[in-house]
C-alpha positions in Angstrom: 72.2 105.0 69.7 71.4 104.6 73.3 73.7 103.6 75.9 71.7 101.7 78.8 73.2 101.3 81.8 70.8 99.6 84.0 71.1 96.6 85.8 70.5 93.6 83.5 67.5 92.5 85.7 66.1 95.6 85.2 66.1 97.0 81.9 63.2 95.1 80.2 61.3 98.4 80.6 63.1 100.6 79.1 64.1 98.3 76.1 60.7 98.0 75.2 60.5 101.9 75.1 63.3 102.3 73.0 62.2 99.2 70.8 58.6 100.4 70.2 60.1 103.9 69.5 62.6 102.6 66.7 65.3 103.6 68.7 68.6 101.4 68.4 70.4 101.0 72.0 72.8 99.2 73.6 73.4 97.1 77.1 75.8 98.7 79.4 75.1 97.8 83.3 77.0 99.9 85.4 75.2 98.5 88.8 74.7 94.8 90.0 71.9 94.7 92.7 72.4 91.9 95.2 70.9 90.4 97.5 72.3 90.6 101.1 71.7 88.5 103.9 69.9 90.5 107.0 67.8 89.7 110.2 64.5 91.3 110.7 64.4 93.0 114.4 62.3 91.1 116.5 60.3 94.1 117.6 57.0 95.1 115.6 56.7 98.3 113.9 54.0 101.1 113.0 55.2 102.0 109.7 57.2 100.3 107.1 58.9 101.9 104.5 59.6 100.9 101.3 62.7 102.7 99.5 62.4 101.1 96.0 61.4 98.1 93.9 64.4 95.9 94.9 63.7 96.6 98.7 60.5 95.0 98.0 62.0 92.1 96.0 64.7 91.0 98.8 62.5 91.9 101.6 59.8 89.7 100.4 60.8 86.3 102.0 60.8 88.5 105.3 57.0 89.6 105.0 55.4 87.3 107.6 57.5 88.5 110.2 57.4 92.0 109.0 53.5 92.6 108.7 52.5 92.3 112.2 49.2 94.5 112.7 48.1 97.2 112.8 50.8 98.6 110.8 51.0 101.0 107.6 53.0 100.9 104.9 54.4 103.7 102.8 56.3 103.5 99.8 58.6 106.2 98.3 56.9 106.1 94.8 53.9 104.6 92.1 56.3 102.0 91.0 57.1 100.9 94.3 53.6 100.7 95.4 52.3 99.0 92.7 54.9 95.8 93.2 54.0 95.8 96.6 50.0 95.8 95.8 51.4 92.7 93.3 52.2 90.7 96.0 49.0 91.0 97.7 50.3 94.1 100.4 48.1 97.2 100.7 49.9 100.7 100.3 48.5 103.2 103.0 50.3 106.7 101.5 53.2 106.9 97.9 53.6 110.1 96.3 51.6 109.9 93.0 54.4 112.0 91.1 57.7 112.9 91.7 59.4 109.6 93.8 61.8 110.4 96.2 62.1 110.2 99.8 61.4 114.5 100.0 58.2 113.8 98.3 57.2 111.2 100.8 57.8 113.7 104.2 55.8 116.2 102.7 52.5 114.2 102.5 50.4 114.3 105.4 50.6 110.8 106.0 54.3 111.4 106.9 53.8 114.8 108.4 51.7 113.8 111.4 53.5 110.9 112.9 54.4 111.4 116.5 55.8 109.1 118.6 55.9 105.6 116.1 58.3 102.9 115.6 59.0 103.3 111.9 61.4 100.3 109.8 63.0 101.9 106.5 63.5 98.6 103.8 66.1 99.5 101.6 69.7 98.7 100.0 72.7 99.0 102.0 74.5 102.6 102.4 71.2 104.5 100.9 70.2 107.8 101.3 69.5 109.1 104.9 67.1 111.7 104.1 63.7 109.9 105.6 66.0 108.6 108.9 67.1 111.9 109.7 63.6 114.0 108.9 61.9 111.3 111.0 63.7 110.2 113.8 63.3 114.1 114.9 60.1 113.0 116.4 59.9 109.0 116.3 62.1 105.7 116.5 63.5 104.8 113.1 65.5 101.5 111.9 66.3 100.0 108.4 66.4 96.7 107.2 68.8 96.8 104.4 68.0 94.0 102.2 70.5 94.5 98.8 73.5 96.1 98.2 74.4 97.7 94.7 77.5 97.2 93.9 79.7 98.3 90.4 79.9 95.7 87.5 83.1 94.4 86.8 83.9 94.8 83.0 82.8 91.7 80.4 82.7 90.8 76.9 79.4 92.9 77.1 81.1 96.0 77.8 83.4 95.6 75.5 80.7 94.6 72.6 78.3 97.3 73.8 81.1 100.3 74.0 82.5 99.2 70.6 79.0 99.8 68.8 78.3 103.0 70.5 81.2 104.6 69.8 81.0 104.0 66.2 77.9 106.4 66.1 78.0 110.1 65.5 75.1 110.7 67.9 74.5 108.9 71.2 72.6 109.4 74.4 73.8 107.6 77.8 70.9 107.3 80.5 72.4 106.7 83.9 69.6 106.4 86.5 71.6 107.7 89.3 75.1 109.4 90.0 76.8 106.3 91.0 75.6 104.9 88.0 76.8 106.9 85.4 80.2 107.2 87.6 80.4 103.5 87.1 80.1 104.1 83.6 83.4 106.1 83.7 85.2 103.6 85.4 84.3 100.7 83.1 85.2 102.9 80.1 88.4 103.3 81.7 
C-alpha cells in the first residue's frame, strides 16, 4: 500500500504509475497549492526563471506582460520546460537530469550572465538558492505567483489513513520535507 501525499491536482501521474504497476495506494495530500494574487513589475527583464510547474500555471495569465523581447527563459527542470513549450513559450537552457535550482547555475547558460535583469517565477517563501548565487553579479526579482500551504484534515484523511494502517507493509512518498512534515501533523 502506498500512501500519496501530493496535492490532489497533482497526483494523476503518479496514480497512473502505481495503477499500471498493480500497486494498491491511497490519497493523502499533505500540500494545497494556491493561487496568490501578485503584480508583475513594470520593468522588462533579460531572463525569466521558471521554479516549477505551478509557477508556470499561476504565472500564465501574466505572460503578455512578461515576454517582452529579447528575453530568455530558463526553467529549473524537463518537466517544467516541457509545460512551458505546451503553452506555446520557447525554453532557451533546463537541466536535462537532475531538477533543482544547483543544477541550473551550473550550466553555462547560467554561468555567463553578467550584468542582466533576471525575474525568478515561483511560490511564495521558496528556496533562495538561484537569488543569492545570481544576484552576486546581476539584478534579481521574483514574482511569486502560489503559495503552498498545509491541508487541513477531511473525511479523506481519515478514509485514506484508516486503510493504510491496516496493511503490514506500506510506503509513504512525500515529495518534499514540508510535505511529509505535513503528513505528521495531519496524523496527529
Amino acid at each position: 500500500m502506498v500512501l500519496l501525499t501530493r496535492p490532489l491536482s497533482q497526483v494523476g501521474n503518479l496514480q497512473s504509475l502505481l495503477e499500471d504497476s498493480d500497486l494498491d495506494y491511497v490519497l493523502f495530500p499533505a500540500i494545497e497549492i494556491n493561487k496568490i494574487d501578485t503584480v508583475v513589475p513594470s520593468q522588462t527583464y533579460d531572463v525569466i526563471i521558471f521554479i516549477s510547474v505551478n509557477a508556470v500555471i499561476y504565472s500564465e495569465e501574466y505572460f503578455s506582460q512578461l515576454f517582452v523581447e529579447p528575453l530568455k527563459i530558463f526553467a529549473v527542470g524537463p518537466t517544467t520546460a516541457k509545460k512551458l513549450t505546451d503553452k506555446g513559450v520557447k525554453v532557451d537552457a533546463y537541466p536535462l537530469e537532475n531538477a533543482s535550482s544547483q543544477e541550473l547555475l551550473t550550466m553555462p547558460e547560467c554561468e555567463k550572465l553578467s550584468d542582466k535583469k533576471i525575474l525568478i517565477v515561483r511560490g511564495k517563501g521558496g528556496s533562495e538558492t538561484l537569488k543569492n548565487s545570481l544576484k552576486v553579479m546581476n539584478q534579481v526579482d521574483y514574482l511569486e505567483v502560489y503559495r503552498r500551504t498545509a491541508c487541513e484534515v477531511s473525511r479523506l484523511h481519515v478514509e485514506s489513513i484508516e486503510r493504510f494502517m491496516q496493511t503490514p507493509d506500506g510506503i509513504v512518498i512525500a515529495n518534499s520535507v514540508e510535505s511529509l512534515f505535513n503528513v505528521v501533523k495531519l496524523v496527529k
